[in-house]
C-alpha positions as CSV (number, residue, x, y, z in Angstrom):
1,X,-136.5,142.2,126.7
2,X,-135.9,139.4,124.5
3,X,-133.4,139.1,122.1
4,X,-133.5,139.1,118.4
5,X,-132.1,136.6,116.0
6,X,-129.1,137.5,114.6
7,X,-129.3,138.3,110.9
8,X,-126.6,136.4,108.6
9,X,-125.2,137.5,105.8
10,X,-125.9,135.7,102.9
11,X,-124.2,136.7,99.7
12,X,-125.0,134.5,96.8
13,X,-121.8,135.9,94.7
14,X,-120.2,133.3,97.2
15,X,-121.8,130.1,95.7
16,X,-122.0,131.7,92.3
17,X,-118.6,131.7,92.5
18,X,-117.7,127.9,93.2
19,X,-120.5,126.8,90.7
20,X,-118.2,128.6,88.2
21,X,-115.3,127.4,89.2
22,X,-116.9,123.8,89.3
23,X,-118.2,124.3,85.9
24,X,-114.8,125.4,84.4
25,X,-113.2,122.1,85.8
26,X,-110.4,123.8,87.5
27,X,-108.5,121.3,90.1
28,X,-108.0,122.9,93.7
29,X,-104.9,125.0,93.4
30,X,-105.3,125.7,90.1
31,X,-108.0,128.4,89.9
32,X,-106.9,132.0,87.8
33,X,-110.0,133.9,88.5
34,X,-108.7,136.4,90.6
35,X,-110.6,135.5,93.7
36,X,-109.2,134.0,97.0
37,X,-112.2,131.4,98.2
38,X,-112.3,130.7,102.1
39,X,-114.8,128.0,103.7
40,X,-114.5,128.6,107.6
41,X,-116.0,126.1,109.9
42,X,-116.7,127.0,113.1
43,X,-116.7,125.1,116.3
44,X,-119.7,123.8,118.3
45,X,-119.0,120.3,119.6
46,X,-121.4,118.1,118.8
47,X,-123.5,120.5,116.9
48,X,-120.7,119.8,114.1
49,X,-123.0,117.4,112.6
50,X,-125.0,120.2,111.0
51,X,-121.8,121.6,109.2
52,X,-121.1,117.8,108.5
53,X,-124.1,117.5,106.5
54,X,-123.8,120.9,105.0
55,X,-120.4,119.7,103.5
56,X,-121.9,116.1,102.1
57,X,-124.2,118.7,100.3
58,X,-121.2,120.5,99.0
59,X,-119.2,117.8,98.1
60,X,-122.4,116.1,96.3
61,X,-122.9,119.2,94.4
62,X,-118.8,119.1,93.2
63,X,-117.3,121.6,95.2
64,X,-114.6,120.1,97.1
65,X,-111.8,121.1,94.8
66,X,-113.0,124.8,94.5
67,X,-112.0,126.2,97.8
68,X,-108.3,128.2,97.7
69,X,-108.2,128.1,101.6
70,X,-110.0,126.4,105.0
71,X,-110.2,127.5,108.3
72,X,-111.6,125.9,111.3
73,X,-111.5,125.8,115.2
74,X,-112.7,122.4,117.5
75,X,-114.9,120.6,115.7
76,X,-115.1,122.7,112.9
77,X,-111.2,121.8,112.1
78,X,-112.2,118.7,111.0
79,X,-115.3,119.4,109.6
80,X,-112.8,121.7,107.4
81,X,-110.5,118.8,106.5
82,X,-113.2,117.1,105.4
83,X,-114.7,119.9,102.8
84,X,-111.3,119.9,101.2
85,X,-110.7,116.5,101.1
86,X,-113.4,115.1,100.2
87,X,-114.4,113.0,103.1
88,X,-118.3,114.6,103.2
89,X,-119.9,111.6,104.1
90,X,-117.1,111.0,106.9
91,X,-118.2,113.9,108.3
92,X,-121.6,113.8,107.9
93,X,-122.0,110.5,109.7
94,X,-119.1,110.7,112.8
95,X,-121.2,112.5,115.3
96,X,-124.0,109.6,114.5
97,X,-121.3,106.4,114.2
98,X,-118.4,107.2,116.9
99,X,-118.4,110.6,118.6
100,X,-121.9,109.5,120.2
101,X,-120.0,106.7,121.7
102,X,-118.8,106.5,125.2
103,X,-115.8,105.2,124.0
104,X,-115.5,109.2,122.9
105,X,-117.9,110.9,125.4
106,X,-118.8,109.9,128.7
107,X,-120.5,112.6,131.4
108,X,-119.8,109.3,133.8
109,X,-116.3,109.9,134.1
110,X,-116.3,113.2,135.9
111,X,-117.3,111.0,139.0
112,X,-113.6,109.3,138.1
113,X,-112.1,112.6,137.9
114,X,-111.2,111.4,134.5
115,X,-111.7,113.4,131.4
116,X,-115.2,113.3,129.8
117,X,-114.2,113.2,126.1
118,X,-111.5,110.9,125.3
119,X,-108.9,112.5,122.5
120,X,-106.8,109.8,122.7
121,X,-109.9,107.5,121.0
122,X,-110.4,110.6,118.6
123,X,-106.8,110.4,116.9
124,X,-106.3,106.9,118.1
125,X,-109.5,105.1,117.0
126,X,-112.1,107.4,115.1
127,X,-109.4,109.1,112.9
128,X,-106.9,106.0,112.1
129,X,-109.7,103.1,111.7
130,X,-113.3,104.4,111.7
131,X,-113.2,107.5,109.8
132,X,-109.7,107.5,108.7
133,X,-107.8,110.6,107.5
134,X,-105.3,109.9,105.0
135,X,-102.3,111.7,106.4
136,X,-99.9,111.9,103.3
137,X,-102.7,113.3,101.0
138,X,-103.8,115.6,103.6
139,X,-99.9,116.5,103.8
140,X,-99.9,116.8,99.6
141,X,-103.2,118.5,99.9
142,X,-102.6,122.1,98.0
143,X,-105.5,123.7,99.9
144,X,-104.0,125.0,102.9
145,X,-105.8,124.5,106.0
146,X,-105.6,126.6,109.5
147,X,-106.5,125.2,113.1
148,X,-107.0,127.7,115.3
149,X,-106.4,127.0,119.0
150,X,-106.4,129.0,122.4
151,X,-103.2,129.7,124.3
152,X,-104.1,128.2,127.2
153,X,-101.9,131.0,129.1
154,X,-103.1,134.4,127.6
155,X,-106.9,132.7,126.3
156,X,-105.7,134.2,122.8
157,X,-106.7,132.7,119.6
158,X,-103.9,131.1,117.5
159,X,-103.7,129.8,114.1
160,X,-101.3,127.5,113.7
161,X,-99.9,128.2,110.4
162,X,-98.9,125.3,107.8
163,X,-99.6,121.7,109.4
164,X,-96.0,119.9,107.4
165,X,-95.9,116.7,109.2
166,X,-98.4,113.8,110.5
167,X,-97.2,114.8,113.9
168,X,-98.0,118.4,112.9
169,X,-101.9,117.4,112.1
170,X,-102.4,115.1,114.6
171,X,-101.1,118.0,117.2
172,X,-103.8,120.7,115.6
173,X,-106.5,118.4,115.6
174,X,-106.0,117.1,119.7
175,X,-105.1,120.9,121.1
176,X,-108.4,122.4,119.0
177,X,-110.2,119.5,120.7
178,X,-109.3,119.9,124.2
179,X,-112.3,121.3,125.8
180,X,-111.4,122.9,129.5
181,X,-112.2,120.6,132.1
182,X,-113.7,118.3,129.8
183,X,-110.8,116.3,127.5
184,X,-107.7,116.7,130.2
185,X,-105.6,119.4,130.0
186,X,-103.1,121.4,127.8
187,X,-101.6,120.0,124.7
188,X,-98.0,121.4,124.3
189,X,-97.0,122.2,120.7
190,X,-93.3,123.6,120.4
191,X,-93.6,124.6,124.2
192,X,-97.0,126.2,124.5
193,X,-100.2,125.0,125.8
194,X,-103.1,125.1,123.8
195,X,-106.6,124.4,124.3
196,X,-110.0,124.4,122.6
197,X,-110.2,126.8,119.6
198,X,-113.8,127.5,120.6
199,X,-112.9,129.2,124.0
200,X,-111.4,132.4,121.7
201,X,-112.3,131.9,118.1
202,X,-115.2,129.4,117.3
203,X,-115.4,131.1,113.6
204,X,-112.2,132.3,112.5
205,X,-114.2,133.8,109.4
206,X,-112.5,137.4,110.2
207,X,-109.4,135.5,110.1
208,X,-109.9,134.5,106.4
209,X,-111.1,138.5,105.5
210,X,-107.8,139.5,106.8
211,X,-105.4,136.9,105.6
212,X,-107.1,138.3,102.0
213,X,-110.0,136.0,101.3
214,X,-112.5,137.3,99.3
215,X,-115.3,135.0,98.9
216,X,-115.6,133.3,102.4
217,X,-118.2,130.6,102.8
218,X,-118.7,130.5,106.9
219,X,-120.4,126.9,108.3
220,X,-121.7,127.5,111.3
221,X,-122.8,125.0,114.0
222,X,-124.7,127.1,115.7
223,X,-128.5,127.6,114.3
224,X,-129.7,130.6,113.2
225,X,-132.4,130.5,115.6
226,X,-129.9,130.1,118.7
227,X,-127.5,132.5,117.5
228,X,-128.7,135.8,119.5
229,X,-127.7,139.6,118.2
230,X,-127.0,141.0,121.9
231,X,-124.5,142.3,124.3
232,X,-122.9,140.9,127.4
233,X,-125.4,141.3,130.4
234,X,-124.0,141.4,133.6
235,X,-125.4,138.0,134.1
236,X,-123.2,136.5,131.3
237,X,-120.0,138.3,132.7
238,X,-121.2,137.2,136.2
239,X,-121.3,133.7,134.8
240,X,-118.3,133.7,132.5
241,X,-116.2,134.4,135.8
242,X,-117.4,131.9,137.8
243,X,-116.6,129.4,135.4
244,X,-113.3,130.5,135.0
245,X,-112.8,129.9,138.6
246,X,-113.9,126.2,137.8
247,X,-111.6,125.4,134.7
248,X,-109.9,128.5,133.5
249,X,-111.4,129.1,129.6
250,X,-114.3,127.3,130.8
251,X,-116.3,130.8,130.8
252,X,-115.3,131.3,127.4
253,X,-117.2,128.1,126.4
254,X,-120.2,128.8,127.6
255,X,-120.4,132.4,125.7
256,X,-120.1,131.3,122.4
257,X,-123.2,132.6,121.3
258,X,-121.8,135.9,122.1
259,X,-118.3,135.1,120.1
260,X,-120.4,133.9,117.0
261,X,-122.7,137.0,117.1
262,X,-119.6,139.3,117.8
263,X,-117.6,137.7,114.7
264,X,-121.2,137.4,111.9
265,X,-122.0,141.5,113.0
266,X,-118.2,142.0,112.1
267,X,-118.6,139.9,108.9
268,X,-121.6,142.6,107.8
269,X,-119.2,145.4,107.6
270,X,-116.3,143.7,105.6
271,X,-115.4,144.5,101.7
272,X,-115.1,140.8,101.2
273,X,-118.2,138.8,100.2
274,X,-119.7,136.5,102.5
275,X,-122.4,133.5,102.7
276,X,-122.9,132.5,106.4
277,X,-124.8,129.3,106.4
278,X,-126.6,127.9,109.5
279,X,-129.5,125.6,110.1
280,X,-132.7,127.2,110.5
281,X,-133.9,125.6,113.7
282,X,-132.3,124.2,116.4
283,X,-132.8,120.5,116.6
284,X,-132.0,120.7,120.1
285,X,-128.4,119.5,119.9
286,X,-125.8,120.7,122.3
287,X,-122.2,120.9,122.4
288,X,-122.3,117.0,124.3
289,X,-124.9,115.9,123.4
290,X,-125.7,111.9,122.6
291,X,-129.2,111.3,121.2
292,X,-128.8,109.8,118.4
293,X,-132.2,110.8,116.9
294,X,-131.4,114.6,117.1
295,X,-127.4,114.5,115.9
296,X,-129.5,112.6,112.9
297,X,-131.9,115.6,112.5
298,X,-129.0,117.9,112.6
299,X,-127.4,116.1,110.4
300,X,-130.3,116.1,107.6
301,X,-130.9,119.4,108.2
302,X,-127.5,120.8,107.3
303,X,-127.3,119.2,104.3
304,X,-130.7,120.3,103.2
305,X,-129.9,124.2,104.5
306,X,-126.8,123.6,101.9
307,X,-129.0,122.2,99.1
308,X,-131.4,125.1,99.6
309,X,-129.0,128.0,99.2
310,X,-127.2,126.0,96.1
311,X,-130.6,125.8,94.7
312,X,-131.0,129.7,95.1
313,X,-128.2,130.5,93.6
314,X,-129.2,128.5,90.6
315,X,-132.5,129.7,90.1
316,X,-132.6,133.6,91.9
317,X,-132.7,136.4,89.5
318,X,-129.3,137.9,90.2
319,X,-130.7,141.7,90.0
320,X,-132.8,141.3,92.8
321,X,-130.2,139.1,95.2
322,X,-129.6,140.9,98.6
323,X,-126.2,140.1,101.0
């Protein structure tokens, strides 16, 4: 039987909320209106260029400083960075400019036996020259932001709490990256190994409800028409295991339709309010893919998904709004 879209939660008391705090002129860190405000950014490769253009929306409308808290995993980690910190049009236009590259990404070198994405050009290159992060503001930054990995031994999420050194970032950013049997293997961080956020927790947005968020705004890689409201077959089980025998957490990977629609059905039942924000339609991009066409469709179509729900919450007649 097929399956049926998975119905997101979209809670306009969210937006309503950073409009007002955009209005008021409050400076991130400085907001006394009682709420804790989360935006989560999940994972999904090189489908991050929908949440990238979601966040140029964002940051276009003036909402960068009106966040209390981020959370991200993989991709999504720096998609979160770049909400906070105002580097929307960074990370609307890095999936397009570098990632694309094969300087970055390169299917090629599993021939070599070398890893396919290249992390050391993501920190090294993309990060300090192309799209550069400015470490000591990030480090100043009072917006707290959370990478979540995966303990490469146990395949449990981790966040890894407050990032106080440019060591510290650059760390988060190249274990949330490293894709099993795709970007090399382990990174070590105070002696253990981490991988890819995405193999346990590609949207940490249950994360943010229990550290006491109460406004979460969740960007989500994913479209809404991808994201499927169903339970593990035996085939996926089947398949998860035989791509653990490959590259252990490799399984995990490939289910992350199944973590998404585990964590949004989760998000439906919470006290906290919640606007889950996904392109419409898929554009056809995938978690490597490098046509440049589609990552610019994605791209265009996130932000305008964005503009579209601000615009809602503008104009909707607040006793008829539905979650």
């Amino acid at each position: 039987m097929p399956a049926k879209p998975l119905k997101l939660r979209k809670d306009l008391d969210v937006l309503d909320v950073l409009l007002a705090r955009r209005d008021a002129g409050t400076r991130a860190g400085e907001h006394d209106d009682g709420h804790k405000v989360a935006v989560v950014v999940g994972g999904g490769g090189m489908r991050g260029g929908s949440t990238g253009g979601m966040v140029l929306a964002l940051e276009e409308a003036g909402l960068s400083d009106c966040f209390d808290v981020a959370y991200g995993s993989s991709s999504g980690a720096f998609i979160a960075a770049a909400m906070i910190h105002r580097r929307g049009s960074a990370a609307s236009k890095v999936f397009m400019d570098d990632m694309s590259s094969p300087e970055f990404i390169d299917l090629k070198r599993l021939w070599k036996r070398s890893p396919v994405m290249s992390l050391d050009h993501l920190l090294d290159e993309i990060l300090t020259h192309s799209k550069p992060i400015d470490w000591d503001a990030a480090l100043a930054h009072p917006v707290p932001l959370h990478v979540v990995v995966t303990d490469a031994e146990t395949l449990q999420p981790v966040d890894l709490g407050v990032l106080s050194t440019r060591e510290r970032w650059r760390q988060a950013f190249r274990a949330t990256s490293a894709v099993p049997g795709f970007a090399g293997g382990a990174i070590e961080i105070d002696g253990r190994p981490y991988i890819d956020g995405s193999v346990s927790e590609p949207l940490p947005a249950m994360r943010a409800v229990r550290d006491g968020a109460t406004h979460v705004l969740a960007l989500i890689a994913w479209s809404e028409e991808r994201l499927l409201a169903r339970k593990r077959s035996f085939y996926s089980l089947c398949e998860r295991r035989a791509l653990n025998q490959v590259v252990r957490g490799l399984g995990g990977m490939a289910q992350g339709r199944l973590h998404y629609a585990r964590e949004l059905t989760a998000l439906r039942t919470v006290a906290a309010r919640v606007y889950a924000m996904a392109n419409p339609v898929s554009t056809g991009v995938k978690s490597l893919t490098r046509d440049l066409p589609k990552l610019e469709r994605d791209a265009a179509l996130g932000y305008v998904t964005a503009q579209a729900a601000l615009y809602r919450s503008i104009t909707d007649d607040h006793e008829r709004r539905t979650p």
